[in-house]
N, C-alpha and C positions, 0 to 999 in steps of 0.2 A: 504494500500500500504506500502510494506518495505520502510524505507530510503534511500536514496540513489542506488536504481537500475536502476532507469528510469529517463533521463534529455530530455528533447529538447531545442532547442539555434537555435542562428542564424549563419549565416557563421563564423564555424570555423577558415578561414585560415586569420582572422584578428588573429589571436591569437600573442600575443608577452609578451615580459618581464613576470610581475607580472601576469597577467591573463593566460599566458601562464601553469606558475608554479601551478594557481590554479586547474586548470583544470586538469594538471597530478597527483595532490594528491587528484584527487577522484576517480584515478584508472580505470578510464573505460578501457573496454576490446572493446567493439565495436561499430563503428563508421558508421551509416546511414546516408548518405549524398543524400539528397532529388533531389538537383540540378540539372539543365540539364549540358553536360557536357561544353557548352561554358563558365556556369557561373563559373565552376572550374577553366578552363583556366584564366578567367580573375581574380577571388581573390583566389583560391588556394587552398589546401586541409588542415586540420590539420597540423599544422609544427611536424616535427619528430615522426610520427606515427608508429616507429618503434615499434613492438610488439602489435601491437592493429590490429585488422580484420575489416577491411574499407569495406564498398559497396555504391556502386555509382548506386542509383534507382529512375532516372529522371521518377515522377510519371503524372508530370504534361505532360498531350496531349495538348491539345488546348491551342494555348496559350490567354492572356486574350485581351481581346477588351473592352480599358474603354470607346471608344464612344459609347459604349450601356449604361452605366452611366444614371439610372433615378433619379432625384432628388429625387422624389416625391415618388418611390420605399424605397429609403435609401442604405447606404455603406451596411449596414446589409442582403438586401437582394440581391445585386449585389456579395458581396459575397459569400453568401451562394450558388447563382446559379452558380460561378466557382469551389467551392466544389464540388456540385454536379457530375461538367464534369471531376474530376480528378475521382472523385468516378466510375464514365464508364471508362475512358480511362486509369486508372494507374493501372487494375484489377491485372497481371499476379506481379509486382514489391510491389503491396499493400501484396498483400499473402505472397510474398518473405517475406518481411519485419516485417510483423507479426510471421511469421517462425522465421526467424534469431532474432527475441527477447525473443521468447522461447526456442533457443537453449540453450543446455549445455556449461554452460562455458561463455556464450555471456554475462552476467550482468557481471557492469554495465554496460550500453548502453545508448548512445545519440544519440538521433533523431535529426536532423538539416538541414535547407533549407537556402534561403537567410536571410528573415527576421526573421524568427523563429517561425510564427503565418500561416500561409496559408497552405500547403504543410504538414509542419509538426502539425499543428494544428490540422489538419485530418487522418492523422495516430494515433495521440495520440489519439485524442477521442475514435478511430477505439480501442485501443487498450486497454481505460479505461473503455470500454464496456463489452467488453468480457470479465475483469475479474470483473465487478460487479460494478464499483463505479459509483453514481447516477448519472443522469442527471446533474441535478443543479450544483454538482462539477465540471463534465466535463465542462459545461457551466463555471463556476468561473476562473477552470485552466486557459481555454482558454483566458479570459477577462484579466488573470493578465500582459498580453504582452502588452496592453496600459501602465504600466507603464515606459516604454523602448520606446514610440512613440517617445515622443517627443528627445532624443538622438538619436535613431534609423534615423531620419530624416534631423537633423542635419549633421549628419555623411553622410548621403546621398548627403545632399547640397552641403558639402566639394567637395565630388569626384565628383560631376555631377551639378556644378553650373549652368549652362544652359537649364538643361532639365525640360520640363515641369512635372508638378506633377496634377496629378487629384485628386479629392477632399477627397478620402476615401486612399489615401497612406499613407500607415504604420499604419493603424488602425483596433483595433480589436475587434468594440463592440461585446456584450455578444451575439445580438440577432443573429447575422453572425449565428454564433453556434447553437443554439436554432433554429432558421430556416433549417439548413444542415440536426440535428439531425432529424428533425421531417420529412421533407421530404424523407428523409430513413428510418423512420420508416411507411410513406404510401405507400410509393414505396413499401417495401419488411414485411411490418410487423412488423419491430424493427430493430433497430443496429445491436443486434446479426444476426437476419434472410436475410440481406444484405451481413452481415460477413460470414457465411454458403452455402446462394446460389449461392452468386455471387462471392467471393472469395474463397471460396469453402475451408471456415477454417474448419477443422474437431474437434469433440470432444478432440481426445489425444492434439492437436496442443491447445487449450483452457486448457487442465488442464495442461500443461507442462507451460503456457505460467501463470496462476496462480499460479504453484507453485514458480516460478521466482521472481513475483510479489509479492503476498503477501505469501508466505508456509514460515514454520520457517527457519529460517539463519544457524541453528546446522544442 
């Protein structure tokens, strides 16, 4: 993977002061915002995104129901089976999206949801697939977002000190991942083969979207 072409994060439009400034000297060009559009209303979109190409691709259908929460399942597999339904339901906005990070011009690009780990968890994987990188990495990527749990939650506490929290909020073990990948790969045969049939990436749309990714920078 090049450096610096591809970010995912969590809601932008906390951005302010210093993190603000950091974020615009890494230049991104365009801005995937995962969000359904109430959650914009309520925190907001990237501040001053003048000159960046924003799309707002609410992938998520169902929304989630933590009373189906089995202990004895784990966070790991509760999530992976709402992965799953974004994977049915976000089909037409997932292909968008893969498109628009292969387009010309589009790097750098940030992918972004609320928390940073769910939504856009599974685009990137969607996306670290098709251009090659292993399992195991995707799997890693995706685990490094526990290290942001416990702020991520805090910060939650702040604005919603009342509201209840179930027991797998804001966490992102590895095997979440590891469970989603693998059941797309029995469902359709592999990563790719879900990417293909069901979102219906085509060849040119993969080698445009590797040369982005990893083809040389000259």
């Amino acid at each position: 993977m090049r450096w610096r072409r591809f970010y995912r994060a969590d809601s932008l439009g906390w951005l302010s002061g210093d993190d603000l400034d950091r974020f615009r000297a890494l230049g991104v060009r365009t801005v995937l915002d995962l969000r359904h559009p109430f959650e914009i209303e309520r925190t907001g979109r990237v501040p001053d995104a003048d000159g960046l190409t924003y799309h707002n691709l609410p992938i998520e259908g169902r929304r989630w129901d933590v009373e189906t929460f089995d202990p004895e399942l784990g966070v790991g597999r509760f999530l992976a089976d709402r992965y799953l339904e974004v994977a049915e339901d976000g089909v037409d906005r997932l292909r968008f999206a893969v498109e628009a990070i292969a387009g010309d011009g589009a790097a750098p690009v940030v992918v972004h949801c609320a928390a940073g780990k769910d939504r856009t968890g599974i685009l990137t994987a969607l996306v670290l697939s098709l251009v090659g990188v292993a399992e195991d990495d995707i799997v890693a990527d995706y685990a490094l977002t526990g290290l942001a749990t416990e702020r991520f939650i805090a910060d939650w506490r702040i604005r919603h000190p009342e509201a209840p929290m179930w027991p797998g909020f804001g966490m992102a073990p590895a095997e979440a991942m590891r469970f989603f990948l693998a059941d797309l790969a029995e469902r359709h045969g592999s990563v790719e083969g879900y990417c293909a049939d069901v979102l219906d990436v085509d060849q040119a749309t993969i080698g445009r979207l590797r040369a982005v990714l990893l083809g040389d920078p000259g």
